[in-house]
ZAKESE-178203 format. One record per residue (C-alpha): residue in one letter; x, y, z. Coordinates in pm, whole numbers, plus 50000, padded with zeros to 5 digits. Last residue first. Example, Ala and Ser with C-alpha at 12.3 -4.5 7.8 and 13.67 -1.06 7.14 Angstrom:
<atom resn="S" c1="51367" c2="49894" c3="50714"/>
<atom resn="A" c1="51230" c2="49550" c3="50780"/>
END
This chain:
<atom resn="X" c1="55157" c2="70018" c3="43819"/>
<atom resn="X" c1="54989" c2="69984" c3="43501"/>
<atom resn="X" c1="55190" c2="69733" c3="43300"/>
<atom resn="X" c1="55306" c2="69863" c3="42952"/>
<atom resn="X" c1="55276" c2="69671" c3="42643"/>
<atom resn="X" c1="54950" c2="69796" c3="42494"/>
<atom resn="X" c1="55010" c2="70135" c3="42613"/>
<atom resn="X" c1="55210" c2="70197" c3="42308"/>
<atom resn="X" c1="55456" c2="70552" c3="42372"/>
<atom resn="X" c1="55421" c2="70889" c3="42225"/>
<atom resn="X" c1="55721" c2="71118" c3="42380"/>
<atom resn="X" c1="55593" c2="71404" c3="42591"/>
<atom resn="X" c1="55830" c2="71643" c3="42600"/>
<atom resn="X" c1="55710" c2="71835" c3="42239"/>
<atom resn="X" c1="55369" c2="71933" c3="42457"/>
<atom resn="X" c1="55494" c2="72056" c3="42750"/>
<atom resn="X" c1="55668" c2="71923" c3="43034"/>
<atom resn="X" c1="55407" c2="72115" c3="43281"/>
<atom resn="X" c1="55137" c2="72150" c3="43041"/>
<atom resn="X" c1="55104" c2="71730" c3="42963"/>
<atom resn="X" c1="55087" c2="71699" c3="43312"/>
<atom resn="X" c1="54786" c2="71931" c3="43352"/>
<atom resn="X" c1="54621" c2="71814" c3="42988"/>
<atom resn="X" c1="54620" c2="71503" c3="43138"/>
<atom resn="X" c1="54371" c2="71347" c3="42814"/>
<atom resn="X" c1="54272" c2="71019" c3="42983"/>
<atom resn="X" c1="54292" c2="70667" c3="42783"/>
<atom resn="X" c1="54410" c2="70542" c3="43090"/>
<atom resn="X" c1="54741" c2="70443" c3="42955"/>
<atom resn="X" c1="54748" c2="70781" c3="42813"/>
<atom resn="X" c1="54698" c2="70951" c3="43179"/>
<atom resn="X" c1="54956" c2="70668" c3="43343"/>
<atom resn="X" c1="55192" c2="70814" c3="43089"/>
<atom resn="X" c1="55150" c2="71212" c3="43156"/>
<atom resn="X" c1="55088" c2="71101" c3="43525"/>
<atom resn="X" c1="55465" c2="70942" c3="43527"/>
<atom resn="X" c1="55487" c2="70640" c3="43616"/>
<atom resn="X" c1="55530" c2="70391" c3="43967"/>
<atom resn="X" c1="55660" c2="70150" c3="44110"/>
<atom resn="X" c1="55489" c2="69807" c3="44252"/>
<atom resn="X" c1="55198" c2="69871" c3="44402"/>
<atom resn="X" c1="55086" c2="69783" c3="44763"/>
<atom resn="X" c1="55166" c2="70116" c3="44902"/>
<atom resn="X" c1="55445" c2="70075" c3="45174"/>
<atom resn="X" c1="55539" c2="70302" c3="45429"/>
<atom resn="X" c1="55239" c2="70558" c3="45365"/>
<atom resn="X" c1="55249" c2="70882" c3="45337"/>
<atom resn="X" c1="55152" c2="71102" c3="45642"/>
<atom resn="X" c1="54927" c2="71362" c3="45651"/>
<atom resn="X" c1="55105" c2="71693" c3="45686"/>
<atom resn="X" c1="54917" c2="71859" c3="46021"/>
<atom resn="X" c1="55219" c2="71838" c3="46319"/>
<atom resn="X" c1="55515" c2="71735" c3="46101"/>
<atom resn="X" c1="55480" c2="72087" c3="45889"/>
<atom resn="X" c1="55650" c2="72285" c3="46149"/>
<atom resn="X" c1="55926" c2="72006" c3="46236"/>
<atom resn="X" c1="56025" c2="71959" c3="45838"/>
<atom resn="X" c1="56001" c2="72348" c3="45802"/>
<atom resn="X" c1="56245" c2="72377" c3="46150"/>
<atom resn="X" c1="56442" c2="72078" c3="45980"/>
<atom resn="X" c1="56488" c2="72281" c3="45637"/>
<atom resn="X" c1="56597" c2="72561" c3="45770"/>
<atom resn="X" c1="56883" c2="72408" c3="45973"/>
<atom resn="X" c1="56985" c2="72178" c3="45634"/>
<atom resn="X" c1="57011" c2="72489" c3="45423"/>
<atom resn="X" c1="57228" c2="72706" c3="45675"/>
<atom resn="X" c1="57421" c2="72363" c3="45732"/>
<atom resn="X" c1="57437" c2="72334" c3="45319"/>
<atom resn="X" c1="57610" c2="72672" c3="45296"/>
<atom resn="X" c1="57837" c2="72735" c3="45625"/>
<atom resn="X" c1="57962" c2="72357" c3="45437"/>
<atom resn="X" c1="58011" c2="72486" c3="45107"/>
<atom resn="X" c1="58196" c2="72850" c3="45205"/>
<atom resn="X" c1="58409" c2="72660" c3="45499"/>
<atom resn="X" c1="58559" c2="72407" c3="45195"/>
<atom resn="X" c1="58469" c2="72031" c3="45398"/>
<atom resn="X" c1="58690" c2="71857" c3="45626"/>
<atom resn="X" c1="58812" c2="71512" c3="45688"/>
<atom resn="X" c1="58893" c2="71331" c3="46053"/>
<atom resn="X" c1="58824" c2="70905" c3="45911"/>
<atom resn="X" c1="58552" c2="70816" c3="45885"/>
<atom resn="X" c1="58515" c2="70484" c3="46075"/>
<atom resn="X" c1="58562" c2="70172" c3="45838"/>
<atom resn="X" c1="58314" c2="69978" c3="45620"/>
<atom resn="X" c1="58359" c2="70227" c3="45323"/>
<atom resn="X" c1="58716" c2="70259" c3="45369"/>
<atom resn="X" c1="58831" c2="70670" c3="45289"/>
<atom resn="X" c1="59200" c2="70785" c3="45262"/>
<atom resn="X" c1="59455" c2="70941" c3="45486"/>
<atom resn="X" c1="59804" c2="70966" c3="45371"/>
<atom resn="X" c1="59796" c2="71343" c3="45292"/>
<atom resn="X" c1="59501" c2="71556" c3="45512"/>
<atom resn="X" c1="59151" c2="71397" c3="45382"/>
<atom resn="X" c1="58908" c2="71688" c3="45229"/>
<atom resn="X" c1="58537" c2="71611" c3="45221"/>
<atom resn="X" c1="58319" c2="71755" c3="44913"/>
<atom resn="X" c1="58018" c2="71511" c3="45058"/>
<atom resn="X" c1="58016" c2="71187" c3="45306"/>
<atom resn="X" c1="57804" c2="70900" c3="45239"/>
<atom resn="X" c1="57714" c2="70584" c3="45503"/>
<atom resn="X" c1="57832" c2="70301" c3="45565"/>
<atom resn="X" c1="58146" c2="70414" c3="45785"/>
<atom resn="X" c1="58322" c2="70560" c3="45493"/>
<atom resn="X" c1="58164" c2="70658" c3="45137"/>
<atom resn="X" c1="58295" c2="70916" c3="44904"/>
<atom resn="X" c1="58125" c2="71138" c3="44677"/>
<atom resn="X" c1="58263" c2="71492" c3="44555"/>
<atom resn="X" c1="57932" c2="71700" c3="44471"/>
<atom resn="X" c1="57868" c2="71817" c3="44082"/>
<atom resn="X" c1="57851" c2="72185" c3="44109"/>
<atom resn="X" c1="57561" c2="72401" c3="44145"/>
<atom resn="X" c1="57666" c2="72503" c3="44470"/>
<atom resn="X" c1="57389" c2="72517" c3="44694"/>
<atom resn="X" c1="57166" c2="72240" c3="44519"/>
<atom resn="X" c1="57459" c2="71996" c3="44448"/>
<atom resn="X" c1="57546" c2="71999" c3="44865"/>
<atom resn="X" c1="57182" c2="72008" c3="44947"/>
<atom resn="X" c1="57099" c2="71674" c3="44747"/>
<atom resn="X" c1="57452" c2="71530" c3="44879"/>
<atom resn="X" c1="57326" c2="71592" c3="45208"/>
<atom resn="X" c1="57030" c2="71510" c3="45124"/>
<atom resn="X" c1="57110" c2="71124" c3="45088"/>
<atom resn="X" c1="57181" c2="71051" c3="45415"/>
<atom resn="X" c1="56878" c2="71212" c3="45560"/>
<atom resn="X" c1="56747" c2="70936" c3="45285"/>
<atom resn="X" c1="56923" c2="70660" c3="45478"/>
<atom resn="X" c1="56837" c2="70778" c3="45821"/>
<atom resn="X" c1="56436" c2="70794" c3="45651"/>
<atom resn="X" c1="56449" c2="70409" c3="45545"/>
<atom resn="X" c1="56212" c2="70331" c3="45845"/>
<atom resn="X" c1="55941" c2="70565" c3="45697"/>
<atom resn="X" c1="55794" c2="70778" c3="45998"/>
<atom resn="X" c1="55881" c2="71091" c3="45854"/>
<atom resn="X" c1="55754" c2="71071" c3="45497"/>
<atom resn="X" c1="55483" c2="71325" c3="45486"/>
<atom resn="X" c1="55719" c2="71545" c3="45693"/>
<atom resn="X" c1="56036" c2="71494" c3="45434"/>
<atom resn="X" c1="55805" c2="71533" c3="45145"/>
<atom resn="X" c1="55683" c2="71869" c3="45264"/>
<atom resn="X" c1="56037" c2="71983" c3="45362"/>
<atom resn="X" c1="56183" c2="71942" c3="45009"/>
<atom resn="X" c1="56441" c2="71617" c3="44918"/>
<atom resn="X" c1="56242" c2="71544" c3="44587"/>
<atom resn="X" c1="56159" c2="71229" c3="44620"/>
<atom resn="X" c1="56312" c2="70843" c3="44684"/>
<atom resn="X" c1="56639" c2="70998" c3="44499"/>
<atom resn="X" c1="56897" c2="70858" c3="44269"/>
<atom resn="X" c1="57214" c2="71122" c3="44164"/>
<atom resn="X" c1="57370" c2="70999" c3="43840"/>
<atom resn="X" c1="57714" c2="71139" c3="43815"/>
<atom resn="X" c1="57907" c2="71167" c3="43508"/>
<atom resn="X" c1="58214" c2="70978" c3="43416"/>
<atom resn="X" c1="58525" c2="71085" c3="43235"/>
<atom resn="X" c1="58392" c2="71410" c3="43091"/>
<atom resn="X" c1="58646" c2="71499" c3="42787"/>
<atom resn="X" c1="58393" c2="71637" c3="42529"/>
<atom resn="X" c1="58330" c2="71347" c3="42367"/>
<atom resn="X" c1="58215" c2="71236" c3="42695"/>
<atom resn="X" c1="57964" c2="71467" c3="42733"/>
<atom resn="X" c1="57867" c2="71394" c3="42331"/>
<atom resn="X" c1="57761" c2="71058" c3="42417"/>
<atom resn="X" c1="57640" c2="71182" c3="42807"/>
<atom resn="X" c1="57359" c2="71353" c3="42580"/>
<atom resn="X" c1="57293" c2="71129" c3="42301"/>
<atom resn="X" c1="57205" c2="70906" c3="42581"/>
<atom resn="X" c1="56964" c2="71074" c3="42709"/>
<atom resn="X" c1="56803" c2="71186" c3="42384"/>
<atom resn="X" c1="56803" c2="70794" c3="42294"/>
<atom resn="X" c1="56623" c2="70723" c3="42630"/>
<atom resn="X" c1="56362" c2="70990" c3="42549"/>
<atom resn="X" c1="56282" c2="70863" c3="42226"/>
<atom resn="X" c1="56295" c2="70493" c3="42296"/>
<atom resn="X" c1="56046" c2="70586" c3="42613"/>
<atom resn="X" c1="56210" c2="70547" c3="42967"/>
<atom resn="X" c1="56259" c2="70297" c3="43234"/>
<atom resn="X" c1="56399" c2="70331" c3="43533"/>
<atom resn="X" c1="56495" c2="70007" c3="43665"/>
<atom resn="X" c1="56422" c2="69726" c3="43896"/>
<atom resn="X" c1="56186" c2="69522" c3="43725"/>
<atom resn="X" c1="56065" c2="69808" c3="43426"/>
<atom resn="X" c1="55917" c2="69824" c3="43122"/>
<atom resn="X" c1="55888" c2="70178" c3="42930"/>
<atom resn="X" c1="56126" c2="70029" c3="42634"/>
<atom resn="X" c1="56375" c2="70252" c3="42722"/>
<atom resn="X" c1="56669" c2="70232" c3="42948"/>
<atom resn="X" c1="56835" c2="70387" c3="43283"/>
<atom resn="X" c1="56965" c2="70019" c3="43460"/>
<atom resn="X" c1="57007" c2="69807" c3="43702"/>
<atom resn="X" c1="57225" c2="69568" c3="43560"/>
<atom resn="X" c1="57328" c2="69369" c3="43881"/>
<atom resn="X" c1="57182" c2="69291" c3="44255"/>
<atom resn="X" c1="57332" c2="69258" c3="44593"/>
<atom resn="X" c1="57356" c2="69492" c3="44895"/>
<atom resn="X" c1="57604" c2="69403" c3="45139"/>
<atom resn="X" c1="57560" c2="69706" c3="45305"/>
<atom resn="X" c1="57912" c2="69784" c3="45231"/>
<atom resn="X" c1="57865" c2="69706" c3="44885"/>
<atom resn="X" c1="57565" c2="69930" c3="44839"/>
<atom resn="X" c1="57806" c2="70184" c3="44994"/>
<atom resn="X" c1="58082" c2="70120" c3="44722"/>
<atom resn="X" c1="57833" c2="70089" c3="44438"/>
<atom resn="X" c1="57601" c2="69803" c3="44362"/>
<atom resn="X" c1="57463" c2="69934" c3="44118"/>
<atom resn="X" c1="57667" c2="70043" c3="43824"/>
<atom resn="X" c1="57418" c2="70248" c3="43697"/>
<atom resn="X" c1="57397" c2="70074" c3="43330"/>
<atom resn="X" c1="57291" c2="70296" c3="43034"/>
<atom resn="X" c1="57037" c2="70138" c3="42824"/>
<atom resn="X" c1="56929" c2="70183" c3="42492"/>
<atom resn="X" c1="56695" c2="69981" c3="42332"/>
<atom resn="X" c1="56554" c2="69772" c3="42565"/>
<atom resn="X" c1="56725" c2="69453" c3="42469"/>
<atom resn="X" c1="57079" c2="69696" c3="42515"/>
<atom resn="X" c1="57340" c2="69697" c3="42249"/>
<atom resn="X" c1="57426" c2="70016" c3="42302"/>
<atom resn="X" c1="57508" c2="70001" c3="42662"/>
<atom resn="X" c1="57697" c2="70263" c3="42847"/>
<atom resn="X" c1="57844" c2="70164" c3="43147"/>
<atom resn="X" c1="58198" c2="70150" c3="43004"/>
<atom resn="X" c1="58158" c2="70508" c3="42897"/>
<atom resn="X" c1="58153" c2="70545" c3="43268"/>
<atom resn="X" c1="57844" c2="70680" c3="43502"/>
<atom resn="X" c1="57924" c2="70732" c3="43853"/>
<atom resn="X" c1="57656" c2="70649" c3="44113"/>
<atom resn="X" c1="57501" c2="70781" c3="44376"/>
<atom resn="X" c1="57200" c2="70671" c3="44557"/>
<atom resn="X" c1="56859" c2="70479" c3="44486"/>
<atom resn="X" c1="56832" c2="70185" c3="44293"/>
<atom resn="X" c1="56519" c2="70033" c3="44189"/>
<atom resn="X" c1="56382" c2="69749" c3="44357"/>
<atom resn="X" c1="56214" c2="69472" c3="44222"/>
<atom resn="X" c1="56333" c2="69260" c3="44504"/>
<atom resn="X" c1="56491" c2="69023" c3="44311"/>
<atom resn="X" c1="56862" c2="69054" c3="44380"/>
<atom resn="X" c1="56863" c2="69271" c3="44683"/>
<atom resn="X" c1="56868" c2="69575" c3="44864"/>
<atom resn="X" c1="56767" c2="69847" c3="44630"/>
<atom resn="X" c1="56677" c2="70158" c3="44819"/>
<atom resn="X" c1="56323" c2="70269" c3="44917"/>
<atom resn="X" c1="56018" c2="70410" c3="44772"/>
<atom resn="X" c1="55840" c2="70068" c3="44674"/>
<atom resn="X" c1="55913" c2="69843" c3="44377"/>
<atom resn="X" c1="55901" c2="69914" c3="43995"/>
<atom resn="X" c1="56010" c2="70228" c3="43724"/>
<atom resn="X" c1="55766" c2="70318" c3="43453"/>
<atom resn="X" c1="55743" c2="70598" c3="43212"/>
<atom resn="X" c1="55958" c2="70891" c3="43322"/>
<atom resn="X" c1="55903" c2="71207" c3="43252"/>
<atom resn="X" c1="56191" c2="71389" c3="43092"/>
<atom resn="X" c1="56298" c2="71748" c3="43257"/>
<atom resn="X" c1="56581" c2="71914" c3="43045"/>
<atom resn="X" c1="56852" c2="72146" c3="43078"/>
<atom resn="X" c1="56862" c2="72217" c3="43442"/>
<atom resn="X" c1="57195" c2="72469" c3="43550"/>
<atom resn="X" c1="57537" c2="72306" c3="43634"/>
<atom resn="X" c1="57833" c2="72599" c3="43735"/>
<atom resn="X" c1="58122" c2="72578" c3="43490"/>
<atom resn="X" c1="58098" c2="72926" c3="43343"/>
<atom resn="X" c1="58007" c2="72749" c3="43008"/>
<atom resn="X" c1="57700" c2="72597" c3="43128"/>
<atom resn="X" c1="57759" c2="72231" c3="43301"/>
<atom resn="X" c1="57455" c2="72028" c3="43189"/>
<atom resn="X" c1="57189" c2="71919" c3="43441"/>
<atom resn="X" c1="56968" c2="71641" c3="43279"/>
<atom resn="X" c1="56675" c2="71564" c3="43527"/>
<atom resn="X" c1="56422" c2="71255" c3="43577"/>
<atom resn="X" c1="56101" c2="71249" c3="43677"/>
<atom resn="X" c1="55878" c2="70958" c3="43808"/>
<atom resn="X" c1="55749" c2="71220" c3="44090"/>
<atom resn="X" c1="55759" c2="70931" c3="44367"/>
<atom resn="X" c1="56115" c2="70804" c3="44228"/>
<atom resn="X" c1="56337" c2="71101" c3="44169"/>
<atom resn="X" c1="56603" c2="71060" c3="43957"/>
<atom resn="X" c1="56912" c2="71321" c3="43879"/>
<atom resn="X" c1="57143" c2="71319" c3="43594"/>
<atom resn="X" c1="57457" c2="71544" c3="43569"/>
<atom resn="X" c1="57622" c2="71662" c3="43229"/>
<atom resn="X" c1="57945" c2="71784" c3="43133"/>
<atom resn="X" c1="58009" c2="72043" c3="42821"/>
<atom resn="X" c1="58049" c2="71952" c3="42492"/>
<atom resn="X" c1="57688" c2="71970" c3="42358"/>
<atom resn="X" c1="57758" c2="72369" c3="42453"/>
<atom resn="X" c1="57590" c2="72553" c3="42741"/>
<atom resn="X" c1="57478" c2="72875" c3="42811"/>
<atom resn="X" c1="57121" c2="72872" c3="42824"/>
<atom resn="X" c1="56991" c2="72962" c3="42488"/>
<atom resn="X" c1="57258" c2="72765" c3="42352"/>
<atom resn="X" c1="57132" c2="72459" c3="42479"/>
<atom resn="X" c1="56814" c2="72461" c3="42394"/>
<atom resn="X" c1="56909" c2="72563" c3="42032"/>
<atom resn="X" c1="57144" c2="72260" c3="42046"/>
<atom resn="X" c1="56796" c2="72063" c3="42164"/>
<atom resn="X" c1="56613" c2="72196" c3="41901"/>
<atom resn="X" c1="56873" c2="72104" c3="41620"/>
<atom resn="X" c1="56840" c2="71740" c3="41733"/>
<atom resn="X" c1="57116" c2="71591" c3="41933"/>
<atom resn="X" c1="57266" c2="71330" c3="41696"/>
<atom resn="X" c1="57174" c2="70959" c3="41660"/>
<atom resn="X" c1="57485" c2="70786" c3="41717"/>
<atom resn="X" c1="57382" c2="70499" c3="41960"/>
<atom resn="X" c1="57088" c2="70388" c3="41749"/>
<atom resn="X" c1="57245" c2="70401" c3="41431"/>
<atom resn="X" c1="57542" c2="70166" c3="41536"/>
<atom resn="X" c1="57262" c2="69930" c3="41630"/>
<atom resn="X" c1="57073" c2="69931" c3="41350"/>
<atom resn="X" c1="57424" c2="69928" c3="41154"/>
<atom resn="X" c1="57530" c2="69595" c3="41295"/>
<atom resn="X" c1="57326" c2="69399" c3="41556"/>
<atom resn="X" c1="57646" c2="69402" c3="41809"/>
<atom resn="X" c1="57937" c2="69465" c3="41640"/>
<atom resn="X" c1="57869" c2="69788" c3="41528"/>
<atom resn="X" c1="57754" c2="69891" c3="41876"/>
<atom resn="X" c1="58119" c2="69771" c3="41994"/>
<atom resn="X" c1="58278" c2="69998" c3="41777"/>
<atom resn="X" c1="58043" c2="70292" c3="41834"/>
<atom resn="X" c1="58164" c2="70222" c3="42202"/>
<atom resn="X" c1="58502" c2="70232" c3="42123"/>
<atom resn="X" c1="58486" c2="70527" c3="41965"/>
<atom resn="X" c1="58326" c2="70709" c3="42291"/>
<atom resn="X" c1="58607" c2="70528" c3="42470"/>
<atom resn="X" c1="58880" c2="70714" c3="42208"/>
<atom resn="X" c1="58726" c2="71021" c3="42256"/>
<atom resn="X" c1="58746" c2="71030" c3="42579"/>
<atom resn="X" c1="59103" c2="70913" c3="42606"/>
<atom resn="X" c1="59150" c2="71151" c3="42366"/>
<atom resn="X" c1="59003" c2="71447" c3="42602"/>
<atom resn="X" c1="59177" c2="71318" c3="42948"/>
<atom resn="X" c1="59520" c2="71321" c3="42710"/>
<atom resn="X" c1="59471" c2="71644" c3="42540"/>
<atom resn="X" c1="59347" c2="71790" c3="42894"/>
<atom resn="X" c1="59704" c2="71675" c3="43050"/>
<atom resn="X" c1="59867" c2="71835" c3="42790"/>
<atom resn="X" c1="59720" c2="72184" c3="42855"/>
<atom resn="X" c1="59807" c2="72142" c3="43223"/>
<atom resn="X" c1="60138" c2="72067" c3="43145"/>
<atom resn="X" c1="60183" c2="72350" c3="42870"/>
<atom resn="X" c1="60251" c2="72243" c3="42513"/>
END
């Protein structure tokens, strides 16, 4: 056997033998409930899904949050390589403000990036499922942010989470399941206040976290010109993207950056992205109302739910997942936000 062939045997066991352990561990949690839980397969309509667009259960997945539109986004690697949307799941609750986490308590969800082991994967979660986003990271850390098990899980109840519906949460998790079957070692979970588009840039301009979430589109724009999950690293408190260190040099999150570069072709693309983007933000600045810094709630969900919750029919919302996307859920245990 080749090198490179070899090498992918031992990346894909390793895999396999984590994704093991993890049915392992659910069986000696709450026994076969448990076990059941974790290894429910994809349903035939979400293979189907995937092979009309390229992609096989196999292949690696990316997960992207965005707080204000209580959405979140599997991205699955198609075949080529290049990540293309799979599925859009509303979600049902997640608590605080727009804004990152800072510290234990706050109600906060996350917001950032974060790498997603088998390790973080939780099968003997309380809600459910869960799958842990290993908050803090290395430039939560270097904040000196504090908080633990802030997680993706179901249950639709939230203090500092995203939380889902059972049904959605075990589709999710399904998902990076058979990922890391596949030989994925960790997947990226990419945490945003809002879509990063010029419109919610203006309404948001005066918001004192908006260095941080200038911060963040740079790793939005990097994922959105490529298509391919963005290289993270963190130096000087804040993010950098795809940078290349010459031999000996390596990244300290509390430390100057240290002289990197970026592939010509990514970076001519994001700065072509980034310059259009502030003449929009600057255009729309002068008559886009702004939002405002703090709305008294705490979190959010998605219209679909907060129309149930209601009692309203959001036929609207309901049209833009469609029907089969949005799970039932009981109102009489959910919060309103």
């Amino acid at each position: 056997m080749s090198r490179p062939l070899a090498i992918l045997s031992r990346v894909r066991l390793a895999a396999l033998a984590a994704v093991a352990a993890l049915a392992l561990a659910a069986c000696n949690g709450q026994g076969n409930d448990v076990s059941a839980k974790a290894n429910q397969p994809l349903s035939p309509k979400m293979i189907s899904l995937m092979s009309e667009k390229d992609m096989a259960p196999q292949n690696p997945i990316l997960i992207r949050v965005f707080k204000e539109e209580a959405e979140l986004e599997v991205w699955k690697a198609k075949n080529d390589g290049s990540y293309a949307l799979l599925k859009t799941y509303p979600i049902c609750r997640w608590s605080g403000e727009l804004g990152p986490k800072v510290k234990i308590g706050d109600r906060q969800a996350p917001e950032g990036f974060y790498m997603i082991t088998p390790g973080l994967m939780n099968p003997n979660s309380s809600y459910y499922l869960s799958i842990n986003t290993g908050f803090p990271n290395a430039f939560d850390k270097s904040w000196g942010r504090t908080g633990e098990f802030l997680m993706i899980h179901g249950d639709c109840s939230s203090a500092g989470c995203y939380a889902m519906t059972d049904e959605q949460i075990a589709e999710i998790f399904a998902l990076a399941r058979e990922a890391f079957a596949g030989g994925q070692r960790a997947f990226q979970i990419q945490a945003m206040p809002f879509r990063m588009t010029p419109q919610n840039l203006a309404r948001h301009r005066n918001n004192p976290n908006m260095a941080f979430w200038r911060n963040l589109k740079q790793g939005y724009d990097h994922f959105e010109v490529t298509k391919h999950e963005p290289k993270v690293n963190v130096c000087n408190r804040q993010y950098v993207f795809d940078a290349q260190l010459p031999p000996g040099q390596a990244f300290n999150p509390s430390a100057p950056c240290p002289a990197y570069t970026v592939a010509p072709e990514i970076a001519s693309a994001v700065g072509a992205k980034e310059r259009s983007d502030n003449l929009k933000v600057a255009e729309l600045s002068s008559n886009t109302p702004l939002a405002p810094v703090r709305t008294g709630r705490d979190g959010g969900m998605n219209p679909v739910f907060l129309a149930k919750l209601n009692g309203e029919d959001n036929a609207p919302a309901r049209m833009a997942y469609g029907q089969d996307n949005v799970p039932a859920f009981d109102p009489a245990n959910v919060r309103p936000p």
